[in-house]
C-alpha positions as CSV (number, residue, x, y, z in Angstrom):
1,X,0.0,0.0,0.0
2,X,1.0,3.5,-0.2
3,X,2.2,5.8,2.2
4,X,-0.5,7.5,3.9
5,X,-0.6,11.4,4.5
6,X,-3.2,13.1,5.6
7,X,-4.3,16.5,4.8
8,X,-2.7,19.7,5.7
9,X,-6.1,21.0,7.1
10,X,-6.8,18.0,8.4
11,X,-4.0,17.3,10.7
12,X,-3.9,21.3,11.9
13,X,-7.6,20.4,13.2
14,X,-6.8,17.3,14.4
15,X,-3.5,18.6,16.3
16,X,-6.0,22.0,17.5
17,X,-8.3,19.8,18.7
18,X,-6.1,17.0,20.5
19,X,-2.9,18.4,21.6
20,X,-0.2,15.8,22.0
21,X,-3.0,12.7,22.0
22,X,-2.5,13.3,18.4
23,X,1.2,11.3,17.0
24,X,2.9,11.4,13.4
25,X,6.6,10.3,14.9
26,X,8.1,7.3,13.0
27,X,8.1,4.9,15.6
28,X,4.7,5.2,16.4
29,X,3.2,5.1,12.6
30,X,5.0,1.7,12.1
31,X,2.9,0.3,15.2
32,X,-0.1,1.3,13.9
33,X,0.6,-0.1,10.9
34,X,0.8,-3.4,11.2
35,X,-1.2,-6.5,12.9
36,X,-0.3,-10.0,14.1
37,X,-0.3,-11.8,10.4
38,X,2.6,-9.7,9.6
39,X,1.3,-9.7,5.8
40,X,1.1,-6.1,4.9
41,X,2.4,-2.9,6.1
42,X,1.0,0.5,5.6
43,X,1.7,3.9,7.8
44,X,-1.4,5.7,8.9
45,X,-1.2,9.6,8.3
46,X,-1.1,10.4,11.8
47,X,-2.3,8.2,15.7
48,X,-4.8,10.0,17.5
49,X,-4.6,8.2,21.1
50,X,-8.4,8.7,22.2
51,X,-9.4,9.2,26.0
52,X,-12.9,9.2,26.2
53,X,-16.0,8.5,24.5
54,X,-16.0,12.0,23.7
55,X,-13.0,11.9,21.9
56,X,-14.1,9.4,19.7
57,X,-17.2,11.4,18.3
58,X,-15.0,14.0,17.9
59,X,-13.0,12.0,15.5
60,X,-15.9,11.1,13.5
61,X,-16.6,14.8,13.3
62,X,-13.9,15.8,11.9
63,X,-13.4,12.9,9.5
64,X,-16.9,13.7,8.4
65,X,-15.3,17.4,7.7
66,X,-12.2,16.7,6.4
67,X,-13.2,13.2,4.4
68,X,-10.1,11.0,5.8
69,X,-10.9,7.3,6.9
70,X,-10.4,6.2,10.4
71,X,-8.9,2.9,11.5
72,X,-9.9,1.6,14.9
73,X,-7.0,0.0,16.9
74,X,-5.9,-1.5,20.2
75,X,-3.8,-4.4,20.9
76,X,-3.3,-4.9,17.4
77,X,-3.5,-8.5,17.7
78,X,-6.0,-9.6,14.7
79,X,-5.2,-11.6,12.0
80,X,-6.4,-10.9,9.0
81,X,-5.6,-7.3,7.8
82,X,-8.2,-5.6,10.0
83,X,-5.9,-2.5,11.2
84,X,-3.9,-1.9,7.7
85,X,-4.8,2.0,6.7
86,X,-5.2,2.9,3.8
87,X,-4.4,6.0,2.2
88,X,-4.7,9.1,4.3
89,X,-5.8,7.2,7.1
90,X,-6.4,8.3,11.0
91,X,-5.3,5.4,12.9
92,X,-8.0,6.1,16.7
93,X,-6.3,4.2,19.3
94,X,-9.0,2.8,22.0
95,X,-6.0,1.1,24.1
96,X,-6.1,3.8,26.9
97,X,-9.4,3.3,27.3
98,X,-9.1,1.1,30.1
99,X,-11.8,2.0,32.7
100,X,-13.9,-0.9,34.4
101,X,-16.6,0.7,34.8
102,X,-19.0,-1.5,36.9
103,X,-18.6,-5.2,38.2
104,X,-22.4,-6.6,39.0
105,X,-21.5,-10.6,40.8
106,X,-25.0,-10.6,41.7
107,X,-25.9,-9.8,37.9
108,X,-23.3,-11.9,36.5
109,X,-22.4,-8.9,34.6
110,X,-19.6,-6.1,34.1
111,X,-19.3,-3.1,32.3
112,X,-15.9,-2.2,30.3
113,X,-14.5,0.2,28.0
114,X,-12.7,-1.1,24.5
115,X,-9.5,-1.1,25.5
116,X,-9.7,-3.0,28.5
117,X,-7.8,-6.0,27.9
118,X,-10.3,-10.3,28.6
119,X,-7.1,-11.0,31.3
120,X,-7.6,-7.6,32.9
121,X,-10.6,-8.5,33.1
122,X,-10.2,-11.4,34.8
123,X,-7.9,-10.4,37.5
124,X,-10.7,-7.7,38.5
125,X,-13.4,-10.5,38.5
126,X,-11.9,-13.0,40.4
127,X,-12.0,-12.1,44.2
128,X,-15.5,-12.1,43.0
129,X,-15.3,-16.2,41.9
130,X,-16.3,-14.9,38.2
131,X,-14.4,-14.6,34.8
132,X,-15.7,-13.8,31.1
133,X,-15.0,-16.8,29.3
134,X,-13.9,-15.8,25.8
135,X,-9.9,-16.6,25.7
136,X,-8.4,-15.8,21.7
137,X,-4.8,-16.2,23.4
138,X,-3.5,-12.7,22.5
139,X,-3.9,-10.5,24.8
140,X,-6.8,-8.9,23.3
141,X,-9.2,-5.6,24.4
142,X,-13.0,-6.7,24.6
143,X,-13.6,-4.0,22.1
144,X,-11.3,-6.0,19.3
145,X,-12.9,-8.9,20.5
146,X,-16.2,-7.8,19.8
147,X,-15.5,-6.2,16.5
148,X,-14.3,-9.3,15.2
149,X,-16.3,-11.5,17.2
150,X,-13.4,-13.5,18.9
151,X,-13.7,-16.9,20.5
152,X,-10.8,-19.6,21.2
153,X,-10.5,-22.3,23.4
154,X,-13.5,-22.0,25.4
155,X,-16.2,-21.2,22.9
156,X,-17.0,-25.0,22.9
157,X,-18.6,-24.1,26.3
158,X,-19.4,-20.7,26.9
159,X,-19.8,-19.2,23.0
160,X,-18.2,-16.1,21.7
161,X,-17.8,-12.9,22.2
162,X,-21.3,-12.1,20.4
163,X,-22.8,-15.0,23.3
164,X,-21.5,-13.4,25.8
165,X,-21.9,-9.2,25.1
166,X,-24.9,-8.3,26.5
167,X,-25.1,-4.4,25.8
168,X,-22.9,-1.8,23.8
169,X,-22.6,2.0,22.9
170,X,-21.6,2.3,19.3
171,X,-20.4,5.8,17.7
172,X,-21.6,6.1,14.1
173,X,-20.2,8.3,11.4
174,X,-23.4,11.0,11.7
175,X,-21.9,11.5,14.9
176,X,-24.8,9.5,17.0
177,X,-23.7,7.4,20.1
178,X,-26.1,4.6,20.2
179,X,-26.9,2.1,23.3
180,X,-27.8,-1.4,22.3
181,X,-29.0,-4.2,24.1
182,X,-29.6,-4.2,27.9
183,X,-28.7,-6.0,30.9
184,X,-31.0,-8.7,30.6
185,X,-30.2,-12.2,29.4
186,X,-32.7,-12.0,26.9
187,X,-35.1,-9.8,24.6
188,X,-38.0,-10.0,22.0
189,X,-38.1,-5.8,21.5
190,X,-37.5,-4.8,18.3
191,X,-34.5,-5.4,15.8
192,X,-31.4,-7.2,17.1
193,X,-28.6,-4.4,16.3
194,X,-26.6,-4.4,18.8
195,X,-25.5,-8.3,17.1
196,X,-25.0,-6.0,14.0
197,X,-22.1,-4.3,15.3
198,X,-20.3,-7.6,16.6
199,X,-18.0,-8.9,14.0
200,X,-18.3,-5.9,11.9
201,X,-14.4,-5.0,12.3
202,X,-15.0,-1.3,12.9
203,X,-16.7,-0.6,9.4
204,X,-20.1,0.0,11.1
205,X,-19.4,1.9,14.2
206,X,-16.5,2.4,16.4
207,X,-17.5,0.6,19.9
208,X,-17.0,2.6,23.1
209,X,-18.5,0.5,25.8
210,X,-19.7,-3.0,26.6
211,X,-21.6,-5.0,28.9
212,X,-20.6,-8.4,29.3
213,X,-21.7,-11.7,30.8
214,X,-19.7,-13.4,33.2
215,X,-19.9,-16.8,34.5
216,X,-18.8,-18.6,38.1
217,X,-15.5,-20.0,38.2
218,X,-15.7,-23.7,37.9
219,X,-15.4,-25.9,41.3
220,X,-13.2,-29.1,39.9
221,X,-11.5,-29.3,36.9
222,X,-9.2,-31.7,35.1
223,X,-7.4,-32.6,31.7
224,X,-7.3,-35.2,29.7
225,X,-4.5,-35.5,26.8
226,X,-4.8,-37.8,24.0
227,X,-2.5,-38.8,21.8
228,X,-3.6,-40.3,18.2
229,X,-2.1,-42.1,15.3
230,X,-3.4,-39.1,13.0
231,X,-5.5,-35.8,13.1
232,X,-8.3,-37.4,11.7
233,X,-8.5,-40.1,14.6
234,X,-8.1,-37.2,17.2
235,X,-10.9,-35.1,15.2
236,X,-13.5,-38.3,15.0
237,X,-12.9,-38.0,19.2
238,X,-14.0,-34.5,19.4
239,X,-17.5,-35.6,17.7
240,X,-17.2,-38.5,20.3
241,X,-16.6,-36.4,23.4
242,X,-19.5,-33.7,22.2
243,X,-22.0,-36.1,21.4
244,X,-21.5,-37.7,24.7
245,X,-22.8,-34.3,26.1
246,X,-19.6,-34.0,28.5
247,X,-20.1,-30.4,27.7
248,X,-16.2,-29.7,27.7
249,X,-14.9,-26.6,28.6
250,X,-12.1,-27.0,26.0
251,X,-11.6,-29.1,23.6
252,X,-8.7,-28.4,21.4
253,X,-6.0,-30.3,19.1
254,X,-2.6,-29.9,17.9
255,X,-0.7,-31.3,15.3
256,X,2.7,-33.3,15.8
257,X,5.0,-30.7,14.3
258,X,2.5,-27.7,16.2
259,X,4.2,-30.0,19.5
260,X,7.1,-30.2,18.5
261,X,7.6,-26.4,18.3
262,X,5.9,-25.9,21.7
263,X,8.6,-28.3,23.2
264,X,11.1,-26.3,21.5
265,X,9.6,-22.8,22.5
266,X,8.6,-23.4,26.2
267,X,11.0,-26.0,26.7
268,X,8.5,-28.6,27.6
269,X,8.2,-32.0,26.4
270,X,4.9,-33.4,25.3
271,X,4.7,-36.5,22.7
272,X,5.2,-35.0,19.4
273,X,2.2,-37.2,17.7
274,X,-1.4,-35.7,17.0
275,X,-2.9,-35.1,20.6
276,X,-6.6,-33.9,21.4
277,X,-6.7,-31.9,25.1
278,X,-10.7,-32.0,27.0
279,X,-10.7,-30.1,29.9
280,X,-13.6,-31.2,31.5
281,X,-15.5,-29.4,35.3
282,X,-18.0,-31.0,38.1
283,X,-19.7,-29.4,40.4
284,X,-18.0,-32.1,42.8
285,X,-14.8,-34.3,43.0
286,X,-16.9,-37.2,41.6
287,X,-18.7,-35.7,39.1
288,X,-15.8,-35.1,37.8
289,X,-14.2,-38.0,38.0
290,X,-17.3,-40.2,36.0
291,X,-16.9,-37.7,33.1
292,X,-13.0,-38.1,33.3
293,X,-13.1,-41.7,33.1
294,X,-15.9,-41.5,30.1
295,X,-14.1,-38.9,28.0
296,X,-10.9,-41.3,28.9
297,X,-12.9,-44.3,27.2
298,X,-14.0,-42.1,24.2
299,X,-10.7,-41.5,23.2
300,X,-9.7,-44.8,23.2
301,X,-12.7,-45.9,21.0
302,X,-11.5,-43.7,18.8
303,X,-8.0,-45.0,18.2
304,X,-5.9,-43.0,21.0
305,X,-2.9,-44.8,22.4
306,X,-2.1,-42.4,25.4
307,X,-4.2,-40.6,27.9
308,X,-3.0,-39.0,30.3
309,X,-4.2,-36.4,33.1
310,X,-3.6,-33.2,34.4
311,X,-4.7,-31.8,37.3
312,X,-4.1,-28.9,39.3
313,X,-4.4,-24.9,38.9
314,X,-0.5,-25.2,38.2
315,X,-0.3,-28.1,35.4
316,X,-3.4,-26.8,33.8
317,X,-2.2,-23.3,33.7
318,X,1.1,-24.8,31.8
319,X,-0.8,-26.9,29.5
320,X,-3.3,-24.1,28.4
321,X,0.0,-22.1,28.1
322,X,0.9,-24.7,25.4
323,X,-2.0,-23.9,23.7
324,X,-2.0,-20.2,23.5
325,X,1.6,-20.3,22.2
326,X,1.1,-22.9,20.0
327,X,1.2,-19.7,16.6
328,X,4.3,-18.2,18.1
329,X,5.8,-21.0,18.6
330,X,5.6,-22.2,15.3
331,X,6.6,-18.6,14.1
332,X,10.0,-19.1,15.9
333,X,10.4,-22.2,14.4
334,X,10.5,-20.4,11.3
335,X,12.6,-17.6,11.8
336,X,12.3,-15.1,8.8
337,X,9.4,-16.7,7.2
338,X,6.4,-15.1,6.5
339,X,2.7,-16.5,8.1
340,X,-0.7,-17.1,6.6
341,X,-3.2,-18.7,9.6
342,X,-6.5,-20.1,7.9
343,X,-9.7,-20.1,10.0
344,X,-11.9,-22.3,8.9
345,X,-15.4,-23.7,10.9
346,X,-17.6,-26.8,10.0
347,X,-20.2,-28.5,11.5
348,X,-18.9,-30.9,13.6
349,X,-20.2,-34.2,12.1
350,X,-18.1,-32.8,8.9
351,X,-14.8,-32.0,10.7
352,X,-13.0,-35.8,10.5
353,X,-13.9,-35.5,6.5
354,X,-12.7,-31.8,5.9
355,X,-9.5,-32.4,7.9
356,X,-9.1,-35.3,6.0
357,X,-9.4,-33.4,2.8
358,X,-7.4,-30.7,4.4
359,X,-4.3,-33.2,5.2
360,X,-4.9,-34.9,1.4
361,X,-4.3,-31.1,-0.1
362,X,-1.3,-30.2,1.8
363,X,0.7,-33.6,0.8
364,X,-0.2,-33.1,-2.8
365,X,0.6,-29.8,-3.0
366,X,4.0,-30.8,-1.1
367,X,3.1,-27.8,1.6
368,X,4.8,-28.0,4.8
369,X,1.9,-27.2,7.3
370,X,0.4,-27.3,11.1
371,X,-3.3,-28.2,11.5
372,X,-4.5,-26.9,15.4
373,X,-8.1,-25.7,16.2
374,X,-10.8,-25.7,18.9
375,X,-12.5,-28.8,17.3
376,X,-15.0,-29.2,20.0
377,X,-17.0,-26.6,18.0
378,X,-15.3,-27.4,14.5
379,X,-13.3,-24.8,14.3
380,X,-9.9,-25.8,13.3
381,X,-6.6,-23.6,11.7
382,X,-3.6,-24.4,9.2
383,X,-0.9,-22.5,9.8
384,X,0.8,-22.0,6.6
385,X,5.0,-20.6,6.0
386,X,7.0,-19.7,3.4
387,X,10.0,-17.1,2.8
388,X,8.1,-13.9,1.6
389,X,9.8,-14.3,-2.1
390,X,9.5,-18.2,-3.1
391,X,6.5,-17.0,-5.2
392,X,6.3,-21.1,-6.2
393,X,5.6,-22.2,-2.6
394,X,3.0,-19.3,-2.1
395,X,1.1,-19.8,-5.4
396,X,0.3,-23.4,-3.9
397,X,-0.3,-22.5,-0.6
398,X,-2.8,-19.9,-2.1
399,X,-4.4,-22.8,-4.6
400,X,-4.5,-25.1,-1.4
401,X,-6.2,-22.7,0.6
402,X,-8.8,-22.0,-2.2
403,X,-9.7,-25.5,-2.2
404,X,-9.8,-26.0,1.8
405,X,-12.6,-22.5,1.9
406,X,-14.5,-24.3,-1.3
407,X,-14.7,-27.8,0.4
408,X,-15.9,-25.8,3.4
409,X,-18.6,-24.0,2.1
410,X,-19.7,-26.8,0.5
411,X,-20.3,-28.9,3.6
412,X,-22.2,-25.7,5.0
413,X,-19.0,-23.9,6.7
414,X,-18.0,-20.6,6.9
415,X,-14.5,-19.0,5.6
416,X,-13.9,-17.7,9.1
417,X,-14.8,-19.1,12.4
418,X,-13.0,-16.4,15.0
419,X,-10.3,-14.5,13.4
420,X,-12.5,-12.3,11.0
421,X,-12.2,-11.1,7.4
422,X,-10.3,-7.8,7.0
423,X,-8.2,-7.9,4.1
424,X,-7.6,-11.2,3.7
425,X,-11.1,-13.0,3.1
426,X,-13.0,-10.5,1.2
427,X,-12.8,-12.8,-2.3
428,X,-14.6,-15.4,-0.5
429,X,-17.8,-13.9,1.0
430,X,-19.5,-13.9,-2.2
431,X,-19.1,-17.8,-2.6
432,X,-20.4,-17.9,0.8
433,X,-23.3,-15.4,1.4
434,X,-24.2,-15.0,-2.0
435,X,-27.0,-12.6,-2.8
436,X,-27.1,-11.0,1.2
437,X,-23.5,-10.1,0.3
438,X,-25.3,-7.0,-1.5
439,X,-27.3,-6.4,1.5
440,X,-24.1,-6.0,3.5
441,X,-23.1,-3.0,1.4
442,X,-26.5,-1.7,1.9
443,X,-26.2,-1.3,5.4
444,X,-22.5,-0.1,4.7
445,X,-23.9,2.3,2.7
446,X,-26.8,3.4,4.9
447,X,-24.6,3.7,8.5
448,X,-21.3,5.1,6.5
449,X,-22.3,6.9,3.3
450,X,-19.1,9.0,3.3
451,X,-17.2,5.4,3.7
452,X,-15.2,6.8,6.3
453,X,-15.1,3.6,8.9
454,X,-12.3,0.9,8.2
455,X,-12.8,1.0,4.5
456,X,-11.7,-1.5,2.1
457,X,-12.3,-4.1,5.1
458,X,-14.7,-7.0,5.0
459,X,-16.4,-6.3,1.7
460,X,-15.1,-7.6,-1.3
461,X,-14.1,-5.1,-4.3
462,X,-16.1,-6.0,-7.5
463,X,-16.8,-5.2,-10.8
């Protein structure tokens, strides 16, 4: 992309209006202008650190005035191209807005702003004996959460983010703050638009507070790790374990080369073979225990040759580590390679067969590959490398991944389960919504005539 300036005019009011919230030095342009994937770059014209809801309709304002597009950003942990400006763009940090507003443990309920980061939130909740369950692994803000609609390990159990945000205050481009939802854990009144805004990556609205659901910390808990002679085996165990109605509160696998790099990054030493992880709760010791020993004797129907348990705030904590580190680790064992993370989600009585198809693609194609996911709800990632110019190896990883979304969609599944669209899966939402893909740009249209908000994001360019 080009480099990004913004207007003379439009800087002097922006710098009039915000002082030294407002940034164009170096250091801080090249933060702003990248996200986790590490697939594009592109400065921002200037960062305008925002403060307070306030702030952020004042932005609007004068974007409406001054026609330059703004970029919502925090943690800057998405995946898929969400935070790349374009030309001219105003890059509107929400990470300093970090206030927790209200915790409600009767009401099983707290109110945040964006920037406030799901472990944050945590640490606040739990002298209360609550946390929010939605856990992507980055250290995310619940305001990227919700524009993407994040999920990760636990959505088998407790949903995503959309499940579990009960209320939000959106600013639109006209310059109208609107509250959505309410407090209560359900509603028949009216349209639904407060789910309108979740996933919408910032092209809608920029969020400026939430309401979220909480849920009690779990009494007993326990682990159970599988290993399996292939990926499909583990995956046929995940439809097991679900349809067993264990009601898991994680249910993830990982590859024998995803291992191998987690060994090598945390210095731990798991089998390196396909291995499927249940973490399973009770409201007593023995409840626990008789959904142990069934989820134990569901993996071994379905072909594993280990299980083992884990036990223990301390050795759950490590193994969940495992998890969460499982992309970066896999990035270091790569050094100076360049990343492309698929997101794909099925329904779950497909997931053995698309995985299959998945792992039958890679080896003709020759790709070197890691298959992970939260399989529990179908949800499963390849994590693809290459050095950024061996335009061979990307050219097949791009015709691989073209066939992966097209056997996906036609089993019913959906290009992106968690991480979003952005950039990077615009070319298939047509294949996959079809005719309601022209609705989309009619509420686009309708909320952002000027097309001010995250442009060029989630809609595909056509014609």
């Amino acid at each position: 992309m080009p480099e990004s300036e913004l207007s003379a005019g439009a800087l002097a009011a922006l710098r009039e209006a915000f002082g030294e919230s407002l940034s164009t030095a170096g250091a801080v342009l090249d933060a702003h202008g990248r996200d986790e994937s590490g697939l594009e770059f592109a400065r921002p014209g200037a960062v305008l650190f925002a403060r307070s809801e306030a702030d952020v309709v004042e932005v609007l304002a004068l974007a409406r005035e001054f026609a330059f597009p703004v970029v919502p950003f925090a943690a800057g942990s998405s995946l898929e191209g969400q935070l790349i400006p374009p030309p001219g763009a105003l890059s509107l940090d929400l990470s300093g807005l970090t206030g927790i507003v209200e915790v409600c443990p009767a009401g099983f309920l707290a109110v945040v702003e964006p920037g406030v980061t799901y472990p944050q939130l945590n640490r606040a909740l739990r002298p209360h004996g609550l946390f929010f369950p939605v856990d992507p692994g980055a250290e995310a803000t619940l305001g990227g959460m919700a524009s993407t609609n994040a999920s990760g390990t636990a959505a088998v159990r407790y949903g995503t983010t959309r499940e579990n945000v009960l209320a939000l205050r959106v600013a639109l481009a006209d310059g109208r703050v609107l509250s959505l939802g309410s407090r209560a854990r359900k509603s028949s009144a009216g349209y639904d638009l407060r789910h309108l805004f979740l996933g919408a990556e910032g092209t809608l609205g920029v969020i400026t507070q939430l309401t979220v659901r909480l849920w009690p910390l779990p009494a007993h808990r326990a682990a159970l790790r599988g290993a399996f002679p292939d990926v499909t085996a583990a995956a046929d165990a995940a439809a097991r374990v679900m349809g067993a109605a264990l009601q898991p509160e994680r249910l993830e696998l990982m590859d024998a080369q995803g291992l191998r790099a987690v060994n090598r990054h945390l210095g731990r030493a798991f089998p390196e073979v396909p291995t499927l992880w249940a973490e399973l709760t009770g409201p007593s010791g023995a409840a626990l225990e008789e959904a142990l020993s069934l989820c134990a004797e569901l993996f071994r129907d379905a072909g594993a040759r280990d299980v083992q348990v884990a036990r223990g705030a301390a050795e759950l904590e490590g193994l969940w580590e495992a998890r969460h580190q499982a992309f970066y680790a896999l990035r270091a064992l790569y050094p100076g390679e360049v990343f492309l993370s698929t997101d794909l989600c099925v329904p779950l009585h497909e997931l053995a067969g698309v995985i299959a198809f998945t792992g039958a693609q890679l080896q003709e194609a020759g790709l070197d590959a890691s298959v992970l996911g939260h399989v529990g709800d179908g949800n499963f990632h390849v994590l693809f490398h290459a050095p950024a110019g061996d335009a061979g190896t990307w050219e097949r990883i791009g015709f691989t991944y073209d066939r992966m979304v097209a056997e996906t969609l036609r089993v019913g599944g959906t290009c992106s389960g968690e991480h979003g669209v952005g950039l990077h899966k615009r070319r298939f939402l047509r294949a996959q919504h079809g005719e309601a893909l022209d609705l989309m740009r009619e509420v686009k249209a309708l909320l952002d005539p000027l097309n001010i908000l995250n442009p060029g994001k989630v809609l595909p360019d056509e014609g």
